[in-house]
Structure formats: structure tokens, C-alpha cells
C-alpha positions as CSV (number, residue, x, y, z in Angstrom):
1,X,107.6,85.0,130.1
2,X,105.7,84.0,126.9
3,X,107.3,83.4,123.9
4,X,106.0,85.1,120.6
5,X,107.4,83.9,117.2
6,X,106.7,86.8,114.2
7,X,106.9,84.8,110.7
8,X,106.8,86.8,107.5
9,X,104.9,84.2,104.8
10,X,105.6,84.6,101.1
11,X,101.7,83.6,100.5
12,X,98.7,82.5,102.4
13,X,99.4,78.7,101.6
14,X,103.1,79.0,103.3
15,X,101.1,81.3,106.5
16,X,98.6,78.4,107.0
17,X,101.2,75.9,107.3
18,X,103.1,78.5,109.7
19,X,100.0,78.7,112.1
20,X,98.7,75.1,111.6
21,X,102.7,73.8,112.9
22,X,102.6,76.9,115.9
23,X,102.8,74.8,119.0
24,X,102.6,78.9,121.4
25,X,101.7,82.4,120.2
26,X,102.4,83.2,116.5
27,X,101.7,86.2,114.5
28,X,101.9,86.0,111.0
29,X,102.5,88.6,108.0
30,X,102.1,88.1,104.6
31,X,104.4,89.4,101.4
32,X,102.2,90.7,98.1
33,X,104.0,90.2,94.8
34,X,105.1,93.5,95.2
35,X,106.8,93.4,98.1
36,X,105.1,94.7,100.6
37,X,103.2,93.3,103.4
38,X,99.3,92.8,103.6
39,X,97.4,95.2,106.1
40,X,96.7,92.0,108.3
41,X,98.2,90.0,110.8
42,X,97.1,86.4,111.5
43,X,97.3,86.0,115.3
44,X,97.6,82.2,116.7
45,X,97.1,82.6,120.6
46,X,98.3,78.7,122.7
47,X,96.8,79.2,126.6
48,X,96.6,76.8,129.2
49,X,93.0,76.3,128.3
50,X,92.5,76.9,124.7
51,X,93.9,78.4,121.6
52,X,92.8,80.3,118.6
53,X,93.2,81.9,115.4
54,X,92.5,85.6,114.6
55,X,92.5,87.7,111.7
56,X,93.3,91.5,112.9
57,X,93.2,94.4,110.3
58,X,95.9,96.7,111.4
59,X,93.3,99.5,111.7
60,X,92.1,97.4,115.1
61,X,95.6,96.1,116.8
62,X,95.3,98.5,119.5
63,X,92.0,97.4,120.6
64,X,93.0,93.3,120.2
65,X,96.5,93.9,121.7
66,X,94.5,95.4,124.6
67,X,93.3,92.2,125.4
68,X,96.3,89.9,124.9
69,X,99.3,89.1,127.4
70,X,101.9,92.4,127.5
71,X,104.5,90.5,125.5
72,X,102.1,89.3,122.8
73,X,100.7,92.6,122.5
74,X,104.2,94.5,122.2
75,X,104.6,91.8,119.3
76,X,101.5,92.2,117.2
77,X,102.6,96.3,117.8
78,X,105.7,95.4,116.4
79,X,104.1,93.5,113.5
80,X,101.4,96.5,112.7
81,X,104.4,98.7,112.4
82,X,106.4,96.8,110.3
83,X,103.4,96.9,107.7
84,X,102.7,100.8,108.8
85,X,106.5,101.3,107.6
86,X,105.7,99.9,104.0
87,X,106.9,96.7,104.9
88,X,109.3,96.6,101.8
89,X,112.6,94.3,101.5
């Protein structure tokens, strides 16, 4: 099973010291003054091999999550609908 940590950031600076600490799969939101969340996720993928960073508009999780591990790919889902839903506090 892997392990897939969501963060919501309260700016970019706080969501590049999220992703630069990630040690596994991270996916990370950020808040706008007003509230709600930014229409993209930042995706830090750990594999046995390599890792990486990603910048996904929510327009085009479907087609990344297609090509990600089942549980990371339910979690970015998850994280596309929290900002679908307004992403308000």
C-alpha cells in the first residue's frame, strides 16, 4: 500500500517547503486570500527509481491520475474535488 499525504498550503512559499520536506507521494493545494483553493494541485511522486514534481490543472487529473498508482490517483481525485466543491473553510 502506498501512502499519500494531502497538505492544504496557506501560500506557495509554505507548499514549496511542504514538497521540498515530502520524503513519499504528496499532493498539495493551495488557499487564495479569499479562501478558496487554487485550480491546481502540486503532485510530488517518491518511486523506487525516481521521483518528481508535477503541476496538474484540475481540468487534466483524470488523464495524470490515469497514469499514477490506484491509491495516489484516488488521492489527487480527492484533491480535484475538494477544489471542484469551492474549496471554502
Amino acid at each position: 500500500m502506498i501512502d499519500v499525504e494531502i497538505v492544504e498550503c496557506a501560500d506557495d512559499a509554505a507548499l514549496g517547503n511542504a514538497v521540498a520536506a515530502a520524503s513519499g507521494w504528496l499532493i498539495g493545494l493551495t488557499r487564495q486570500a479569499d479562501g478558496t483553493l487554487e485550480d491546481v494541485l502540486v503532485v510530488r511522486g517518491h518511486g523506487h527509481a525516481t521521483s518528481f514534481t508535477a503541476v496538474v490543472p484540475v481540468a487534466d487529473v483524470e488523464r495524470f491520475a490515469a497514469a499514477l498508482p490506484s491509491e495516489v490517483a484516488g488521492a489527487l481525485r480527492e484533491a480535484a474535488a475538494r477544489i471542484r466543491k469551492g474549496g471554502s473553510q
